[in-house]
N, C-alpha and C positions, 0 to 999 in steps of 0.2 A: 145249459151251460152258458155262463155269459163270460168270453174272454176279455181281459184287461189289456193285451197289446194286440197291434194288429200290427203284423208280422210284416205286410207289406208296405208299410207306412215307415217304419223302422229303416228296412233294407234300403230305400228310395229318398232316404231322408235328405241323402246330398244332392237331389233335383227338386228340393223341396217347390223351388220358386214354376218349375215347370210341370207341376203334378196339379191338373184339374181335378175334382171330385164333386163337382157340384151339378153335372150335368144327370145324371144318374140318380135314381131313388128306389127302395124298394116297398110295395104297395101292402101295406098290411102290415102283417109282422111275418119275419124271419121264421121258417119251419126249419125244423135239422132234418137233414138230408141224410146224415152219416147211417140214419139205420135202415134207410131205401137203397131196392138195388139199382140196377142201370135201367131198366126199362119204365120203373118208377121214378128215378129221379126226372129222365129227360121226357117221360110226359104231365111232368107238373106245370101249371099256368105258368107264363112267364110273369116274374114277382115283378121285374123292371118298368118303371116310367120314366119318361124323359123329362124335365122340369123346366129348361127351357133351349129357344132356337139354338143350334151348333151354329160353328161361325162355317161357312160356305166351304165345303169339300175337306174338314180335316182329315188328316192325318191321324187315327189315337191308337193307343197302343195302352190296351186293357191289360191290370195286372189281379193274380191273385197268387195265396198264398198256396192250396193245396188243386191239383187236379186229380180227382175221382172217373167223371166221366163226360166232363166239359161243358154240362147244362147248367151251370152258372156261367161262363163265358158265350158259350153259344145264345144264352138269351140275351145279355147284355149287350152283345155284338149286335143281336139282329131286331132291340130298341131303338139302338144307335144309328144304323144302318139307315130302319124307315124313317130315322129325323132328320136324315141328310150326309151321313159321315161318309168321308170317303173310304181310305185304305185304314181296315182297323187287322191289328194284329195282336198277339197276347205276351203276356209272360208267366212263368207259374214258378212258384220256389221248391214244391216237392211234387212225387207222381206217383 
């Protein structure tokens, strides 16, 4: 399934100027998740690489659109983390 909008892009639109996305990559390609369950999902490699330096202790605040069972955030977070980020916290639009 390849979606056309991305739902969190949309929602955030009015911070557009404050929304980074460029620090974040994922290695390979995209596997769907939706038909693994929880103990599958969150023992898959973490797909995330960092692409370059963060700026010294940020602040980020990771968002996505659905949470299932948080191993797309928990990876993301803990890419983040060992490239230096400081306080990362999330948001999700449905649960």
């Amino acid at each position: 399934m390849n979606r056309g909008f991305n739902q969190v892009t949309g929602l955030f639109s009015f911070a557009e100027k404050y929304i980074r996305n460029d620090f974040l990559i994922l290695k390979g390609e995209k596997t769907q998740s939706s038909k693994l369950g929880r103990r599958q999902r969150m023992a898959k490699n973490n797909p995330f690489v960092c692409l370059k330096s963060l700026p010294e202790n940020p602040h980020i605040i990771l968002a996505d659109d659905v949470y299932t069972t948080g191993a797309t955030l928990h990876h993301a977070a803990d890419t983040l983390k060992k490239a230096g980020a400081g306080i990362i916290e999330s948001i999700t639009l449905a649960r």
